[in-house]
C-alpha positions in Angstrom: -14.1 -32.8 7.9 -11.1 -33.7 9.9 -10.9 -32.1 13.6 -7.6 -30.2 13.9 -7.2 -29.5 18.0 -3.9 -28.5 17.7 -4.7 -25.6 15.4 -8.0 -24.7 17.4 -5.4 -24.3 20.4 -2.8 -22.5 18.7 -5.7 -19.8 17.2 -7.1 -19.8 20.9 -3.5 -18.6 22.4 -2.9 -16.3 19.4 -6.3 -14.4 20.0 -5.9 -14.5 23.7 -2.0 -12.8 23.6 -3.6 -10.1 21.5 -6.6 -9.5 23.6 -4.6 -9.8 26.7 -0.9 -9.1 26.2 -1.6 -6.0 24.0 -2.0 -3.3 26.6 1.4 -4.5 27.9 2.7 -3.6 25.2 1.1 -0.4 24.1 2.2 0.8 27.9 5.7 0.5 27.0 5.6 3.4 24.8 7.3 6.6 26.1 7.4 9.9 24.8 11.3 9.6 23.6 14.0 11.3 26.2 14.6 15.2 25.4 11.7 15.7 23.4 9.5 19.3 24.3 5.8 19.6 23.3 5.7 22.7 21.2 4.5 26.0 23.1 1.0 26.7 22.3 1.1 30.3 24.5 -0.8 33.2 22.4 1.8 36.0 22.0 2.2 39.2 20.2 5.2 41.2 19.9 6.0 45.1 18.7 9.4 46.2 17.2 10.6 48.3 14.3 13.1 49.8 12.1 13.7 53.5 11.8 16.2 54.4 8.8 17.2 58.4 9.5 20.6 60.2 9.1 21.9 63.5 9.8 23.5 65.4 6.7 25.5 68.8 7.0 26.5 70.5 3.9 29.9 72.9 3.5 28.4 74.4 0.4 26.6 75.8 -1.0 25.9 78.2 1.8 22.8 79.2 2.3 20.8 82.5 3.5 18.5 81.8 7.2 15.4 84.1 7.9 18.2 86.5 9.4 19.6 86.8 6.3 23.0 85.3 7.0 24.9 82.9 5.2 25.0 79.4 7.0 25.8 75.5 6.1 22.9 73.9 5.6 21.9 70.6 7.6 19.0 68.3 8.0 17.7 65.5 10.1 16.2 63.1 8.0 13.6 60.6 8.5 13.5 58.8 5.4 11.5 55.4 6.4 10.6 53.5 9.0 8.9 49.8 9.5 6.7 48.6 12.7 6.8 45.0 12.9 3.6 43.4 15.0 4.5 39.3 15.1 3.0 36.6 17.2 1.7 33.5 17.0 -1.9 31.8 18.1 -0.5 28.5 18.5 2.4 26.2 17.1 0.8 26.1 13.9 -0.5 29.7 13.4 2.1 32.9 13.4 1.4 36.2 12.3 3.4 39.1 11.0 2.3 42.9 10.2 4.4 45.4 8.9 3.2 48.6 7.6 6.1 50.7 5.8 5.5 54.5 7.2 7.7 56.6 4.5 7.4 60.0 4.0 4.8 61.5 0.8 6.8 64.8 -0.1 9.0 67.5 1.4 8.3 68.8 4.4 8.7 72.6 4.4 8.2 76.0 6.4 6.4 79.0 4.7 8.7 81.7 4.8 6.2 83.7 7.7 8.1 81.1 10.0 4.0 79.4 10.4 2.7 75.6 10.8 4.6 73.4 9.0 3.2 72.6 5.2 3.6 68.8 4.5 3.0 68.7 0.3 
């Protein structure tokens, strides 16, 4: 077999720039300019949404417990939503939202009592 000492050398210096001149390198690598590590802060936040209205009718009249005629009118709460959102970390978000709507007509007996929910 025929000694090569040039190639020996040249594999020596290759092995030794990689073993030596590697952490150089790896050291040069920066986090690039601008960029923001995301927010891992737990949070949890409450809203809603109420949908109501006010109606007030010119006819037909109606009678009160006094008897008299009057227009009749009405605040209505037709729906409303409560929206719980938050996250645990970048990578885990929540939402809840439980739609609280009314079942039936909500009425007074006639004896002017408690309220009677159908």
């Amino acid at each position: 077999m025929k000694q090569r000492p040039g190639l020996f050398l040249a594999v020596c210096a290759a092995a030794a720039f990689i073993g030596l001149g590697g952490d150089a390198a790896r050291a040069q690598v920066t986090v690039a300019e601008g960029y923001t590590p995301p927010d891992d802060t737990p949070s949890v936040k409450v809203g809603g949404t109420i949908f109501a209205d006010y109606t007030w009718m010119a006819e037909p009249k109606v009678k009160d417990s006094d008897g008299n005629l009057v227009h009749s009118d009405a605040f209505n709460l037709s729906r409303a939503y409560i929206n719980i959102t938050g996250q645990i970390n970048h990578l885990i978000s929540f939402r809840i939202t439980p739609d609280v709507v009314r079942v039936g007509p909500v009425s007074l007996p006639n004896n002017g009592g408690n309220p009677n929910v159908p």
